[in-house]
C-alpha positions as CSV (number, residue, x, y, z in Angstrom):
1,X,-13.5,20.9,1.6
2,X,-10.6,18.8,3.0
3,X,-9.9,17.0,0.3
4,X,-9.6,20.3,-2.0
5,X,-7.4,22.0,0.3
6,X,-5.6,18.6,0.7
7,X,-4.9,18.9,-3.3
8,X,-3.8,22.4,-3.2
9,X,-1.3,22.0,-0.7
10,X,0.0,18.8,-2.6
11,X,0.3,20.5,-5.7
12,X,1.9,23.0,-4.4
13,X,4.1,20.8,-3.0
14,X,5.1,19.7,-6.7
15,X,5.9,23.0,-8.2
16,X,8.0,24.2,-5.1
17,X,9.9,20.7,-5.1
18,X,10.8,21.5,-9.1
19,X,11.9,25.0,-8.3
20,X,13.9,23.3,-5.6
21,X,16.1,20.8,-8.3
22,X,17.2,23.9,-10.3
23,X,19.5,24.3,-7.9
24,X,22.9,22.9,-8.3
25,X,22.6,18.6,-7.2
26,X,25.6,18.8,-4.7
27,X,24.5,21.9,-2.8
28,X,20.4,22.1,-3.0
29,X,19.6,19.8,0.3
30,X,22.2,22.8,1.7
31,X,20.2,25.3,0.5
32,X,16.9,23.7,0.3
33,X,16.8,23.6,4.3
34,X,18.4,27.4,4.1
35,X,15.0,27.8,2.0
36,X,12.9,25.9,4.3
37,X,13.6,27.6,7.4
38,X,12.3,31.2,7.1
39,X,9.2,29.4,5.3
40,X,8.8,27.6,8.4
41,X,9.3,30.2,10.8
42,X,6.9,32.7,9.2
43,X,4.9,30.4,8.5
44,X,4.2,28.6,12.0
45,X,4.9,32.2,13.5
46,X,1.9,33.6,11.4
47,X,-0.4,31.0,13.1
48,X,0.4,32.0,16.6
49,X,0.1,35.3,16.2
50,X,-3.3,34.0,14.7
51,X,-4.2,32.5,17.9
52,X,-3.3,35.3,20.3
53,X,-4.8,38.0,18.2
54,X,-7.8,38.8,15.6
55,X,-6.4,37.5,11.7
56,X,-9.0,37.1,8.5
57,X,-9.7,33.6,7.6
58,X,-7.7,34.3,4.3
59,X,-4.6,35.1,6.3
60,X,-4.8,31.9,8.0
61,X,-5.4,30.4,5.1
62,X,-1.9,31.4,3.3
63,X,-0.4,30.6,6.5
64,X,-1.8,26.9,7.0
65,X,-0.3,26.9,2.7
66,X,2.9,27.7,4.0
67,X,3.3,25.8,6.9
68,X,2.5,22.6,4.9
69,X,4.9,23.6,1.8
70,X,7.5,24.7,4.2
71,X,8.4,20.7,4.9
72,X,8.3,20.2,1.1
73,X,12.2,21.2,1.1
74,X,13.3,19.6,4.4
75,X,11.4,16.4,3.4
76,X,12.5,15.4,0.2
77,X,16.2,17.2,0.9
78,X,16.3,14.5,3.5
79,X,14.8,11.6,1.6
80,X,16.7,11.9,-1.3
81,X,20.2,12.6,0.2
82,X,20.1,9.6,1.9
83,X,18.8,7.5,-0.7
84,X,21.9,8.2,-2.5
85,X,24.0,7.8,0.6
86,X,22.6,4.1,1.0
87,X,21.9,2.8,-2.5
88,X,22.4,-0.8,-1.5
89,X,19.6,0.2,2.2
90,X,16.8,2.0,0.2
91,X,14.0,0.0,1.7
92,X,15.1,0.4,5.0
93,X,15.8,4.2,4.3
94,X,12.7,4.8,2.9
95,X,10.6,2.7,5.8
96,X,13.2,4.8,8.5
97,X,12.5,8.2,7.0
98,X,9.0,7.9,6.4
99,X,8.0,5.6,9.2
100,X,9.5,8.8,11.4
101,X,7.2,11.2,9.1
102,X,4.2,9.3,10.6
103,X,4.7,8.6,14.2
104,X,5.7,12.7,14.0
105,X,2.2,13.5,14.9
106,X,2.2,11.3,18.0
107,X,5.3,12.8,19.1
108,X,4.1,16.4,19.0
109,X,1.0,15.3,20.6
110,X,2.7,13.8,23.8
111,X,4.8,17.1,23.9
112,X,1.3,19.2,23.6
113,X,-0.3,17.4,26.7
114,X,2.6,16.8,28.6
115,X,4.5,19.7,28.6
116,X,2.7,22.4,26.8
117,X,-0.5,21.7,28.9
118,X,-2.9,21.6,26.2
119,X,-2.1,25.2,25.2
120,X,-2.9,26.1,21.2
121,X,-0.2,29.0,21.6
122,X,2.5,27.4,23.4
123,X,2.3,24.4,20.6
124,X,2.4,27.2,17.5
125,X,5.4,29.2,19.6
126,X,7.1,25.4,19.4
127,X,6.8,24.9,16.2
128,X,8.0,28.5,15.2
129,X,11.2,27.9,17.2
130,X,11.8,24.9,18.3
131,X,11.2,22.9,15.1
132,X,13.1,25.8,13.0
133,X,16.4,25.5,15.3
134,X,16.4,21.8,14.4
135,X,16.1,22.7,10.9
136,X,19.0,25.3,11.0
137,X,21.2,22.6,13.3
138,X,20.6,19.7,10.7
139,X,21.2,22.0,7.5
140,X,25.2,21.2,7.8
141,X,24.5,17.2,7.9
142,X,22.2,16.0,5.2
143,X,24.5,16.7,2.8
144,X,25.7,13.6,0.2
145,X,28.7,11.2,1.2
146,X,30.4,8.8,-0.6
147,X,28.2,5.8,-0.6
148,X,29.4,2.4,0.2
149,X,30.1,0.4,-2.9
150,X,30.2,-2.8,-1.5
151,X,27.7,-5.1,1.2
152,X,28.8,-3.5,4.9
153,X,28.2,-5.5,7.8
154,X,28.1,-2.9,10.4
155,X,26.0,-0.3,8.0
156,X,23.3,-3.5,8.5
157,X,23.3,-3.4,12.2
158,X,23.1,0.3,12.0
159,X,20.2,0.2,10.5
160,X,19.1,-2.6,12.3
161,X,19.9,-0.6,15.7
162,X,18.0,2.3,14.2
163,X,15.0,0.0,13.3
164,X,15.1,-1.4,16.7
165,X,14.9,1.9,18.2
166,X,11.9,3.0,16.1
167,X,9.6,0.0,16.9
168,X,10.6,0.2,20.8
169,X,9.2,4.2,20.4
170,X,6.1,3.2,18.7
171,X,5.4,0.4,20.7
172,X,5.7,3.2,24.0
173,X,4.1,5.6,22.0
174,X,1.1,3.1,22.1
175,X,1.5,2.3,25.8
176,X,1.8,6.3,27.0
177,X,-1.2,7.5,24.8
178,X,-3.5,4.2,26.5
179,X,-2.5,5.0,29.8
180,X,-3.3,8.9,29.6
181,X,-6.6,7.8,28.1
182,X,-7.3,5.4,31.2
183,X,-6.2,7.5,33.8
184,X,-5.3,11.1,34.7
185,X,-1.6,11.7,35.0
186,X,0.2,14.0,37.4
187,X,2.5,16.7,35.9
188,X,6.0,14.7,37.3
189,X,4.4,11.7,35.6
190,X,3.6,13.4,32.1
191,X,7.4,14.5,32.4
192,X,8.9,11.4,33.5
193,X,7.1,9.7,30.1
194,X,8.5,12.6,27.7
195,X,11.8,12.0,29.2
196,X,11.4,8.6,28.2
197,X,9.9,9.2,24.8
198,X,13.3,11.7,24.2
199,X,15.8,8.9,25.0
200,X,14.2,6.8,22.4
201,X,13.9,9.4,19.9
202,X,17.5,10.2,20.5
203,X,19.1,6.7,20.3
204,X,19.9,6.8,17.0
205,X,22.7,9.5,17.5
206,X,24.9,6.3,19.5
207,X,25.5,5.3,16.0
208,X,27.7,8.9,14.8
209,X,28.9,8.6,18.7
210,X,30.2,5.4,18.2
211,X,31.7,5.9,14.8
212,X,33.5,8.9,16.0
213,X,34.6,7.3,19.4
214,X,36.2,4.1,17.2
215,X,37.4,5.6,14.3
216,X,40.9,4.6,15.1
217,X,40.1,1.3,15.1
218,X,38.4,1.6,11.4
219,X,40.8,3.4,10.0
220,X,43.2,0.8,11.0
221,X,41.5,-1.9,9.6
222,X,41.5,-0.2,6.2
223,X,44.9,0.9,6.4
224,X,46.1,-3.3,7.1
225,X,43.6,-4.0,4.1
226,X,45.0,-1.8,1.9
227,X,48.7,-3.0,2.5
228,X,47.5,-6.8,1.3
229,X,45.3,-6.2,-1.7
230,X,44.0,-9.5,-2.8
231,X,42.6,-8.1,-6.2
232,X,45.3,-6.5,-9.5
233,X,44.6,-2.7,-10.2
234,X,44.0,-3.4,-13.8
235,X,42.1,-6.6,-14.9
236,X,43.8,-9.0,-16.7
237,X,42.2,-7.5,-20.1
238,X,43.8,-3.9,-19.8
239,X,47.4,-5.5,-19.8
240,X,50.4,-5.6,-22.1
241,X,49.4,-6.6,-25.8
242,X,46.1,-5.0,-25.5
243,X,47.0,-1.4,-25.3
244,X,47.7,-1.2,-28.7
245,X,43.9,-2.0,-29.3
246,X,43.0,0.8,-26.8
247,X,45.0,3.3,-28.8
248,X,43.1,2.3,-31.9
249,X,39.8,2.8,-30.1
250,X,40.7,6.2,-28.9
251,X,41.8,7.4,-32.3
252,X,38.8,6.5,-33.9
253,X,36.8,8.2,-30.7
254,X,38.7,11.4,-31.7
255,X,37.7,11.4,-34.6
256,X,34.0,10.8,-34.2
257,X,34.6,13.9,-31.6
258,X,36.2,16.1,-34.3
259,X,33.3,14.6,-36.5
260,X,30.8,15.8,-34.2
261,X,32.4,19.2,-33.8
262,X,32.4,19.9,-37.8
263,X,28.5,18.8,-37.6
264,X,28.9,16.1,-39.9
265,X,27.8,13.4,-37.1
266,X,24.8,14.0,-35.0
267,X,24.8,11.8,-31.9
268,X,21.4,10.7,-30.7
269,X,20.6,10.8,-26.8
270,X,19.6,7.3,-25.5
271,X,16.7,6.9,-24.1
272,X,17.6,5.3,-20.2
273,X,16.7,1.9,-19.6
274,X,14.3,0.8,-16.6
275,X,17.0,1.4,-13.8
276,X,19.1,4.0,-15.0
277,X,18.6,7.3,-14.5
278,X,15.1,9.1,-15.8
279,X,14.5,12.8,-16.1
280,X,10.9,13.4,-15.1
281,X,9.1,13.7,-18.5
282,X,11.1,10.6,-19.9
283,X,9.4,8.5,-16.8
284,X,5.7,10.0,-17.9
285,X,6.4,7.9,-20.8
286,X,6.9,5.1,-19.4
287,X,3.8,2.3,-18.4
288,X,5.3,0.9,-15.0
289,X,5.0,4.5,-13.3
290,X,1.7,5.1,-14.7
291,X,1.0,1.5,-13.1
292,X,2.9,2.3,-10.2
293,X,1.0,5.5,-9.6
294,X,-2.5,4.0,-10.4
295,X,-1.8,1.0,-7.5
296,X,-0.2,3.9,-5.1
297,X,-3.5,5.6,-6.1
298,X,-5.9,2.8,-5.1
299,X,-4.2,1.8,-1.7
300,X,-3.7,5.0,-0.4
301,X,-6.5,6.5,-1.5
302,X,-9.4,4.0,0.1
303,X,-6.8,4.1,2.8
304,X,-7.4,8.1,3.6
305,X,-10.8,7.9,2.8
306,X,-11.2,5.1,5.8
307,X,-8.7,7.5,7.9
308,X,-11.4,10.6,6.5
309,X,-14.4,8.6,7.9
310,X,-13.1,7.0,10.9
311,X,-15.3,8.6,12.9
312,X,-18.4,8.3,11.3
313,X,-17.5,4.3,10.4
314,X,-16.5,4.1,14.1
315,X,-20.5,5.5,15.3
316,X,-22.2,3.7,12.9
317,X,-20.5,0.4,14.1
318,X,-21.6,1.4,17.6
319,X,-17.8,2.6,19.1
320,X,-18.4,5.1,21.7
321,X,-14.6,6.8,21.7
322,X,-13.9,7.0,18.4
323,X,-10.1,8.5,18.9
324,X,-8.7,4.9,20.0
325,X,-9.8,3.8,16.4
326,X,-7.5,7.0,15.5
327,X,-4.7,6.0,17.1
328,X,-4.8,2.5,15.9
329,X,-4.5,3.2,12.5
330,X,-2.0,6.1,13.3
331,X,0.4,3.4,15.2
332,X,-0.1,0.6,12.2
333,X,0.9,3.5,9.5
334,X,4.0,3.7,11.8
335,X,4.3,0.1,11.9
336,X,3.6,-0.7,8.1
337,X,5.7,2.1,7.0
338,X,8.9,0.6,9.2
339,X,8.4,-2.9,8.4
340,X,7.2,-2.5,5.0
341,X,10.5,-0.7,4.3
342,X,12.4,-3.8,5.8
343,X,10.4,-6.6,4.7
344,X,10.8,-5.3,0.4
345,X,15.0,-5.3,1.0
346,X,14.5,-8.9,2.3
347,X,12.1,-10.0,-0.6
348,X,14.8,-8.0,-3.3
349,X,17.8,-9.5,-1.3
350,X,16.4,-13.0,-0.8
351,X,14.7,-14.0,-3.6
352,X,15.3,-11.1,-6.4
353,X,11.4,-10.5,-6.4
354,X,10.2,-7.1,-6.9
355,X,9.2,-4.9,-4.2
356,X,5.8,-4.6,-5.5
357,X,4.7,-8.1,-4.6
358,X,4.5,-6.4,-1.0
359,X,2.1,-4.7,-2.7
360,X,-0.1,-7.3,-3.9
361,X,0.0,-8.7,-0.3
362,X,-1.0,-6.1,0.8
363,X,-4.0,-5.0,-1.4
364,X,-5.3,-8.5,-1.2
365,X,-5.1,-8.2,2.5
366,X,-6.7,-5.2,1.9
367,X,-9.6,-6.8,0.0
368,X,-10.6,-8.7,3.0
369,X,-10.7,-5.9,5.4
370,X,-12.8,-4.1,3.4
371,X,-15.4,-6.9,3.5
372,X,-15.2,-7.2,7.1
373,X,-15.6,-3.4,7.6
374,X,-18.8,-4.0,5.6
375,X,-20.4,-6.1,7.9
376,X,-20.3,-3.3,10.7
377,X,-19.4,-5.5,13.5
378,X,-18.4,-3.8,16.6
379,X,-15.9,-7.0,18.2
380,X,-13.7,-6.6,14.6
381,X,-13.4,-3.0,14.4
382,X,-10.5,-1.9,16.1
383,X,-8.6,-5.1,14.5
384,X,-9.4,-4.0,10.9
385,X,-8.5,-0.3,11.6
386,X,-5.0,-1.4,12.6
387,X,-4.6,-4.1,9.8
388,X,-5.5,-1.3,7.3
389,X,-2.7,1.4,8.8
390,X,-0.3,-1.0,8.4
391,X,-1.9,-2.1,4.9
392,X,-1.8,2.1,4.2
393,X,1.8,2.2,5.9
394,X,3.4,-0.6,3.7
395,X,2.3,1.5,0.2
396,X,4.5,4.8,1.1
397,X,8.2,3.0,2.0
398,X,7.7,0.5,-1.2
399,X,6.6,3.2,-3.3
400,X,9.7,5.1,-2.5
401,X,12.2,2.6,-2.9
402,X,10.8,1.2,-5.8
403,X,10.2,4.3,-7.9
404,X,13.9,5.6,-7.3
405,X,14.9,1.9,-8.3
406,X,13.2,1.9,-11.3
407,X,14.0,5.5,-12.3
408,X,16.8,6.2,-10.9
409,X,18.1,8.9,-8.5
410,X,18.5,12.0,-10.7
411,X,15.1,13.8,-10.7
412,X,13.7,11.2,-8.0
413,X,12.1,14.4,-5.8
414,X,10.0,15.7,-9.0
415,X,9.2,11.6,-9.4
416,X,8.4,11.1,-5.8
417,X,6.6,14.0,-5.1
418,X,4.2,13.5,-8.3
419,X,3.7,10.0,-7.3
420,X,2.3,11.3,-4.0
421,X,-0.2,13.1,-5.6
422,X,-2.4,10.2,-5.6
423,X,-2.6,10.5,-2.3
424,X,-5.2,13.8,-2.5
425,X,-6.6,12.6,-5.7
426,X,-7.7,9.4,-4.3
427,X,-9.4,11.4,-1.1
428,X,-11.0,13.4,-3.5
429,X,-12.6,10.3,-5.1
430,X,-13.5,8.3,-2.5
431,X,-14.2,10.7,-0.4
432,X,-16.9,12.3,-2.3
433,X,-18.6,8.9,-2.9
434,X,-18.4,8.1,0.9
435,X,-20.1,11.5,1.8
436,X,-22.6,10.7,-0.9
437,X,-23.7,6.9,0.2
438,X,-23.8,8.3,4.0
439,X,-25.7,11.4,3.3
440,X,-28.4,9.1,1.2
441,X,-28.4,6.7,4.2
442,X,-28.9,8.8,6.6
443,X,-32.1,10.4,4.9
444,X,-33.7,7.0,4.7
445,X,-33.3,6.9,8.7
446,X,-34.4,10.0,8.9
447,X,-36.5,10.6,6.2
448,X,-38.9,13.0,8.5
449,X,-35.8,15.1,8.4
450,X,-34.5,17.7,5.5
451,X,-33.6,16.0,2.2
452,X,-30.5,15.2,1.3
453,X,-28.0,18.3,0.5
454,X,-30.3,20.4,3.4
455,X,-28.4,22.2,6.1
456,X,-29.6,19.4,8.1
457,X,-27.5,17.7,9.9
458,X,-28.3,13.7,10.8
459,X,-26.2,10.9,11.9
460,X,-26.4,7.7,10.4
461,X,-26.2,4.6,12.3
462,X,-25.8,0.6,11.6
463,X,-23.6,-1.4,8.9
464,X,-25.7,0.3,6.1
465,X,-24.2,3.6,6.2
466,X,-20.9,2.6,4.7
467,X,-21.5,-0.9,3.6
468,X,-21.9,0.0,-0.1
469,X,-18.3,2.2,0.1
470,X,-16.7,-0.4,1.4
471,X,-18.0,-2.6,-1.3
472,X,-16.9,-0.4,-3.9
473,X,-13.2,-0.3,-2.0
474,X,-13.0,-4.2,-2.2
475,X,-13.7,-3.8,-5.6
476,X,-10.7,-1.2,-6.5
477,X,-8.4,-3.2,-4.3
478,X,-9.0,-6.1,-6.7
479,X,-8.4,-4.0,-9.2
480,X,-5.1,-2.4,-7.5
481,X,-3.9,-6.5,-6.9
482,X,-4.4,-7.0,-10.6
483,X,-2.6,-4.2,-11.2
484,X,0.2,-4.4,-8.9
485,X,0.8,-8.2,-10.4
486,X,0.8,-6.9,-13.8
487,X,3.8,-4.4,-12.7
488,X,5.3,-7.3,-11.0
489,X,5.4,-9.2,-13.8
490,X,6.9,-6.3,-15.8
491,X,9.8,-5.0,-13.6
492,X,10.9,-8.6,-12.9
493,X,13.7,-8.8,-15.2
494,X,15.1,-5.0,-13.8
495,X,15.6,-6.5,-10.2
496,X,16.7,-9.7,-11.7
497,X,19.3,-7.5,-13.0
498,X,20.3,-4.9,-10.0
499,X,19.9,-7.5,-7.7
500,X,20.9,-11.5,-8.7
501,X,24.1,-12.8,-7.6
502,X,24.4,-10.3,-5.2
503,X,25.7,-7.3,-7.6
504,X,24.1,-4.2,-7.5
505,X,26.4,-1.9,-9.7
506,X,23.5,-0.5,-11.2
507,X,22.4,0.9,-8.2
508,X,25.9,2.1,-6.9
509,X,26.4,4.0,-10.3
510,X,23.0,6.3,-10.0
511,X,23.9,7.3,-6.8
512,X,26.7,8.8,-7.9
């Protein structure tokens, strides 16, 4: 039942994202948070009156749909906006933004013990206003600025500061959920740690701060640069005896225009080239992002399904507290989602390799924590739960940045957002064969019990009740390294070309 309503809200996602780019380019994140707010509000305000009062299951229902679609326009407004912002940075936008997206949870759920004291109500009435005045407050800056068209030093240790930052909070994330699980905490104790928590989530407005404290200095330093140029306005080739050439080219471009005007010439629209600009039915056509969806596909969908099951895989390996195993693979998202963002701009930057050999790693990394989790062994457990959140993690902030590389910027949210539809899909799949091999284990241990399918419910214990999914994950994840190598292979020449000698003008042209 999860994995269906999982799908819904995805695909719903998808159609509300493609209403969203009919808007004009320079003005839809504007408008798109305008547009997200009151979905957000009636949404989340919907679901508290829910929980103070007597609703219908189907009213709760449309609310939980719009609560999740609400962050559909905030989201990808966000992503996208800054992906043009930071052509030359998308790796460690995309790790930034997303990584953020995942530690999210573990944010609201240190603010729902520590300050809203457990209370359902006081949690929705947060949501309802607290997140919606952020909303309304960031709607006038994610807006597109004119992106850097050369390597900045200082925009690297931005992000560097910002990436910094991020670990440090996950890192005390980690710390502050283990000690509230190891010890009770007084109420000027569970303050002191949000306090805390806020600073770091904070530190990233020092950077605007410091930008607008020193602009003097910068704008000096631009000023003295641009009374010594070093480089001639026009290149050598534009100068003296070849303007007569130019004036021959343009008659004979007028003419082809007033050709074209009298319909005797019919101009042809090319078809973009891997890195240029796609719109979103011209990238259906083309085999990397059917390759590129079908590897997001594999990793993140045995990934969920583990995420699913967690519980169950935790019992039958004997854990008794299954929610440390949660947080684990929670933290190594985090983790895999940051650093995978900042590992694929060192790979591109270094050696001009595509992003998606992160991918391989990762899947074949993948291949052998599968096995392991197949033996059902207790001692490796939580190790292999954290390895495969990271594993998970790494697939979202490459996926990103490689898909809006390939494709280009122009309809990157339709792109994106279709791309992450593998993510439901691949629940649905391996979801349903991991309820099936536990539900036919379980019968054999408890074969005095109700058949399989029965309204009887039994718990299945020992390495058995998953070892046979786990198998079958291995096996995709071979099939998702093969896969990923394959695209590799393919895309090799396009980052050889965005990427070698340090020249990225492909990249600073489709974020224009």
């Amino acid at each position: 039942m999860f994995a269906f309503g999982f799908i819904g809200r995805q695909y719903a996602h998808s159609h509300i994202l493609k209403t969203s780019h009919l808007i004009y380019p320079e003005d839809w994140p504007y408008y798109g948070s305008i547009l997200w707010w009151p979905s957000l509000l009636s949404s989340y305000g919907v679901n508290l009156l829910v929980a103070i009062s007597a609703f219908t299951l189907l009213q709760l229902w449309i609310a939980l749909c719009l609560a999740s679609n609400s962050g559909a326009w905030m989201s990808t407004a966000v992503l996208v906006t800054n992906m043009r912002n930071f052509p030359l940075s998308r790796g460690a936008v995309a790790g930034i933004l997303k990584g953020y997206s995942g530690l999210s949870a573990a944010v609201y759920t240190a603010i729902y013990t520590g300050v809203l004291h457990g209370s359902a109500a006081n949690l929705l009435l947060f949501l309802t206003l607290g997140v919606a005045a952020v909303c309304l407050l960031a709607m006038y800056f994610v807006k597109p600025c004119e992106p850097s068209l050369v390597e900045n030093s200082s925009e690297r240790a931005h992000f560097l500061f910002v990436q910094i930052g991020s670990a440090l909070l996950g890192v005390y994330l980690v710390a502050a959920t283990t000690l509230d699980h190891a010890v009770t905490l007084t109420h000027a104790l569970n303050y002191s740690l949000i306090a805390v928590m806020a600073l770091l989530l904070f530190a990233p407005l020092a950077i605007p701060l410091k930008m607008t404290l020193f602009r003097s200095n910068r704008v000096k330093g631009s000023s003295a640069a641009d009374n010594n140029p070093t480089e001639p306005f026009l290149p050598p080739s534009y100068s003296g005896s070849n303007f007569g050439n130019i004036e021959d080219e343009d008659a004979a471009d007028i003419d082809v225009l007033l050709a074209e005007g009298e319909g005797a010439v019919k101009q042809k629209r090319r078809r973009p080239k891997r890195g240029e600009d796609f719109r979103f039915r011209e990238a259906l056509l083309k085999a990397d992002f059917w390759l590129l969806f079908a590897v997001f596909f594999i990793g993140v969908g045995s990934g969920v399904t583990v995420l699913n099951n967690l519980a169950q895989v935790g019992i039958a390996a004997g854990a008794v507290d299954t929610t440390i195993s949660l947080s684990l693979f929670s933290f190594g998202n985090f983790f895999g989602r940051l650093g995978g963002g900042a590992a694929s701009d060192y790979i591109v930057r270094s050696w001009t390799l595509p992003r998606t050999v992160l991918l391989t790693c990762t899947q074949v990394v993948m291949i052998i924590t599968y096995l392991i989790f197949a033996l059902g062994l207790h001692a490796t457990l939580y190790i292999s739960v954290a390895v495969l959140g990271v594993c998970y993690g790494v697939h979202f902030s490459v996926m990103v940045s490689t898909s809006s590389e390939l494709f280009g910027l122009k309809q990157f949210g339709k792109i994106y957002n279709f791309i992450m539809l593998a993510n439901p899909l691949g629940a649905l799949l391996f979801s349903s064969l991991a309820g099936y091999i536990y539900d036919l284990e379980a019968a054999k241990q408890h074969s005095a019990g109700a058949a399989v399918g029965s309204d009887h419910v039994t718990v299945c214990h020992g390495p058995s009740c998953f070892r046979l999914m786990f198998c079958v994950l291995s096996g995709m994840a071979c099939l998702g390294t093969l896969l990923s190598v394959v695209l590799t292979v393919r895309i090799r020449p396009v980052y050889q070309m965005l990427y070698a000698g340090g020249s990225s003008n492909q990249l600073r042209s489709s974020a224009h």
